[in-house]
N, C-alpha and C positions, 0 to 999 in steps of 0.2 A: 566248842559247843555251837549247834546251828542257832542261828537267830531267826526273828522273824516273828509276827503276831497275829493270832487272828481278833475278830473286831464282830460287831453287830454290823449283820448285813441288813443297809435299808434298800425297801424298792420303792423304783419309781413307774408306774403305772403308764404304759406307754396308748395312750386309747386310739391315737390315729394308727398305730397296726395292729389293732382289733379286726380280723375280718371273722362272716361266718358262712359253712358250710352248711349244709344240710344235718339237722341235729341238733343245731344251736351252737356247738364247742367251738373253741377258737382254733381258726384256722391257721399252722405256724409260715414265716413267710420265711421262703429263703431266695436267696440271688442266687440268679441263673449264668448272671453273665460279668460273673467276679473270676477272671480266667488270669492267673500270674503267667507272668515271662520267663520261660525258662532258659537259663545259658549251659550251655554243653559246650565243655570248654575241653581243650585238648592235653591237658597237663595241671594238676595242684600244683606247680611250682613255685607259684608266688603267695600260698598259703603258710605260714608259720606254725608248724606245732608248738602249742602251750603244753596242755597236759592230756592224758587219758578219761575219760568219763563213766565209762562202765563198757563189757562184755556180754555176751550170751551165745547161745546158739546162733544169733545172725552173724557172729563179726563183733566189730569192735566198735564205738565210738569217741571220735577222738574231739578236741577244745583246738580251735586253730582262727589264727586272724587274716583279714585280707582287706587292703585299702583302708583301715581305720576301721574296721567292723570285727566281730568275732562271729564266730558258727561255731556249729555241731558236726560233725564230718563223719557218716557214719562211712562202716567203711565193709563190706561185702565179698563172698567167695563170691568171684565171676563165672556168670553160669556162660554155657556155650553152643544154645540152643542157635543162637543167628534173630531170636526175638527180642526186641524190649520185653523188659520184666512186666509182669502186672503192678510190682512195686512201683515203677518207674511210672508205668503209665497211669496209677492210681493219683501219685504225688504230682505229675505233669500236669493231671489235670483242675485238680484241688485249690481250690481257691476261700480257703472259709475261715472265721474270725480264731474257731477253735480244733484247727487241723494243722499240723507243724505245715512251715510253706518251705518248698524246693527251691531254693537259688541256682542252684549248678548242677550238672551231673557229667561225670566223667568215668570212661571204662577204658582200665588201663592193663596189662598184660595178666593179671594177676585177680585184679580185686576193680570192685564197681563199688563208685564213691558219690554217695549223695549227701552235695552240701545244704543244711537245713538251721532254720530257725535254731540259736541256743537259749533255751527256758535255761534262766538262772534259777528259778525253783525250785528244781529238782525234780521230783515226780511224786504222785501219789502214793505209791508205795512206801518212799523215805517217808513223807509227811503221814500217813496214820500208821508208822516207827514212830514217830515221835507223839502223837497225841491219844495214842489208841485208838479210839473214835469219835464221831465226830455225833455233835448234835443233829437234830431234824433240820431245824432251819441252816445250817449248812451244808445238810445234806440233800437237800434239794436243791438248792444253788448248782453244787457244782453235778448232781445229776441230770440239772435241766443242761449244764455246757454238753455234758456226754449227747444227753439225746438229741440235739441241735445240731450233734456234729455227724448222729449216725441219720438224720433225717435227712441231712445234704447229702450223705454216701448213698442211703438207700434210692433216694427220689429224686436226686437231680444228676448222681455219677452212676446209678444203678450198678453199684458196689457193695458186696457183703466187706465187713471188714475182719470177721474170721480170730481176729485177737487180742479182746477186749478185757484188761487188765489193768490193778493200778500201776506197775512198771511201765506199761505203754499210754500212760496220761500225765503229761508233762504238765509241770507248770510255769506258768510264765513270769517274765520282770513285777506283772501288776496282781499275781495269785490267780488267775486265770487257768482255764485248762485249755492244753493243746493235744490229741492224739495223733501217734505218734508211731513207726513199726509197720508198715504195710505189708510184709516181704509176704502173708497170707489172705493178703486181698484179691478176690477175683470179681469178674462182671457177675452180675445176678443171672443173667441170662446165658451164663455157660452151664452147656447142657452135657459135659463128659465127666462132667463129675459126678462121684458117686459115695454112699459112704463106706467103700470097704478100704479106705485110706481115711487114717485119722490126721485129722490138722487142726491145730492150738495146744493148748494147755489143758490139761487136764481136769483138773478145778476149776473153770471156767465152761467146759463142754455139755452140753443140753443132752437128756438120757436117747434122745435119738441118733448120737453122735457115736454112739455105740453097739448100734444094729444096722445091717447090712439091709434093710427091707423099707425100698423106696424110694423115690426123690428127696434129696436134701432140701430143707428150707434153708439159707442161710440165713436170710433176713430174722428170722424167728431163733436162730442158733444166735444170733447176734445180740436179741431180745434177754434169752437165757442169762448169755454172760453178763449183760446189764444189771440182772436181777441181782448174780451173784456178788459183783461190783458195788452194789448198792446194799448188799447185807452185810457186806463189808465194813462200807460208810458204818454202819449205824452200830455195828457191836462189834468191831475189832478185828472180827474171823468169819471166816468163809463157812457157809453154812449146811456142808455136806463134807469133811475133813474129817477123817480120822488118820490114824499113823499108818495105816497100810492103804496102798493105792489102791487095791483091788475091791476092799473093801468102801475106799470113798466112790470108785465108781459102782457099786452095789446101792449105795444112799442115795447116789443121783439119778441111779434107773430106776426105784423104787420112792422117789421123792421122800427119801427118808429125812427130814430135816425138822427142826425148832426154831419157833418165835421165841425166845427166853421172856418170859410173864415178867422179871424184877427190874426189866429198864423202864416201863409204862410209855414204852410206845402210841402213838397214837394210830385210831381205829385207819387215817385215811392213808401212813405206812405199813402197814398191814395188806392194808387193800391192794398196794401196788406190787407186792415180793408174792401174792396168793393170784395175782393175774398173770403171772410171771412163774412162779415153779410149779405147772403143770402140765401136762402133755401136749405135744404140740397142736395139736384136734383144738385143743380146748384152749390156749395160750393167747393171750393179748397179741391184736395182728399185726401189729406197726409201732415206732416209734412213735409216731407223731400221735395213735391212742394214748400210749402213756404219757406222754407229754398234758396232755387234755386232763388225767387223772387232778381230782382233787389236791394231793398230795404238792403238785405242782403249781397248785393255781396263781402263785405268785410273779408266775414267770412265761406259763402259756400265751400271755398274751403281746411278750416283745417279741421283737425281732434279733435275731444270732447279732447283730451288732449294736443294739441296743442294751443287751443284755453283758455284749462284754463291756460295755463303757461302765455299767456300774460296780461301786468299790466290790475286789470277791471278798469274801470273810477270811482272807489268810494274804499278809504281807509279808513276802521274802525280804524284804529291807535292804536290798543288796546296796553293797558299797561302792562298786564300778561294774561293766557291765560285762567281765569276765568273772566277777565272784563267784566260786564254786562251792560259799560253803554250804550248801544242801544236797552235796556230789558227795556221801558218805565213801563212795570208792575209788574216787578219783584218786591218781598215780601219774609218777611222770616216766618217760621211758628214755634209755640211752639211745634206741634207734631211729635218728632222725627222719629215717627214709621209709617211713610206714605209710607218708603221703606218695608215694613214687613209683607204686607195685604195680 
């Protein structure tokens, strides 16, 4: 059985990175010039596979040690364009409290391998598997890490991040969130894309993501998925779901959805999921609006590493710093050579 606890998050009021804009709201601060070192090395051979971590459509990710550390090894069909991936150069350039960080990367005849931070936590998804969901005050915690993390993508890597879910928000040794997944990240400012190609998940996709008529916003598709993420948090389930897919995306282009009246929600989480599931005309413009939202006001006014220093509301407890037990699917495999393709 996974362990682990969460606890009453206290805050601590950070007033020297109080600044103000125009409007009075706080203005959120992020570094510019937090740039990690990236090594591209020519061979995993001195990495050890432990075990496997999970699957999906990208590949695999594998548990492997090197010098006395452990990672995440994710591990990729090698594409054969002759470019760096957007993945590659999304994580290359990423430098944030709450963005998994890139140690290595290697492309080897087969597969393209990014060695990455290992969150012993597990991920958002295992963790409300196991609690349902979560209160307000913890759910604003860990959706102020989200917005903090897409306010550095949008405004300082001008990067939509395109697939915003809890399996891709990792948590880390201290209950922290790390996102995580780039492989559908692209510049904001790429102008060949269009939406007659759908990219993410489907439960997750803003009703514009299903018409062919217009420029995409992703920043605001990103907004979307936040919303979804975040009704998440608060009652268990996604809030456009039913059993047939055609018909969930019928609820999302017709914002067919429900606040359920028996939780007693408060008016100012309300206010945030109703500026967030409407068309995009009309849709909160930026992360860093929603960050300003009352709902948040606990936290609008640190800074991304002020905010991770404080305790989060959820300790993995881990017992060394390969413990997987919040890896629900971790396995281990007979072929040692999955590092070597």
């Amino acid at each position: 059985m996974a362990k682990g606890r969460f606890s009453v998050v206290r805050v601590v009021e950070d007033h020297n990175s109080y600044n103000k804009h125009d409007g009075g709201a706080a203005q959120v601060k992020v570094a510019e010039d937090i740039i990690p070192s990236i090594g591209t090395i020519s061979s995993l051979s001195g990495f050890e596979y432990k075990r496997t971590l999970g699957e999906g459509g990208y590949g695999k990710v594998y548990l492997a040690s090197f010098g006395g550390k452990v990672y995440a090894i994710k591990v990729a069909p090698k594409r054969y364009s002759g470019k760096p991936t957007d993945e590659f150069l999304t994580l290359s350039k990423a430098g944030h409290p709450f963005i998994v960080r890139l140690h290595y990367h290697h492309i080897g005849q087969q597969k393209e391998y990014f060695v990455l931070d290992f969150c012993g936590g597990g991920d958002m998804r295992t963790l409300l598997n196991r609690v349902s969901f979560f209160n307000e005050s913890h759910t604003a915690f860990y959706g102020s890490e989200v917005l903090f993390a897409l306010i550095y993508l949008h405004t300082i890597l001008k990067i939509a991040y395109r697939d915003l879910k809890p399996c891709n928000i990792l948590v880390d040794s201290r209950g922290h969130i790390k996102l995580t997944d780039f492989g559908l990240s692209i510049p904001i400012c790429r102008k060949n894309i269009t939406r007659q190609k759908l990219s993410g998940t489907t439960e997750y996709m803003s009703p514009e993501s299903f018409t062919s008529e217009g420029d995409p916003n992703h920043v605001k598709d990103d907004i979307w998925a936040f919303g979804v993420f975040l009704y998440e948090l608060l009652f268990g389930e996604r809030p456009f779901d039913v059993e047939v897919k055609s018909h969930t995306i019928s609820n999302i282009m017709n914002l067919n959805y429900e606040i359920p009246e028996d939780r007693g929600l408060s008016s100012e989480s309300r206010a945030v999921l109703r500026s967030i599931f409407v068309y995009e005309n009309d849709r909160i413009e930026s992360a860093t609006q929603l960050i300003n939202l009352p709902f948040f006001a606990n936290y609008h006014n640190l800074t991304s590493e002020s905010l991770s220093s404080l305790p989060a509301p959820f300790d993995p407890m881990l017992l060394s710093d390969d413990d997987v037990t919040h890896f629900e699917y971790s396995s281990f495999e007979d072929d040692k050579r999955i590092l070597c393709q």
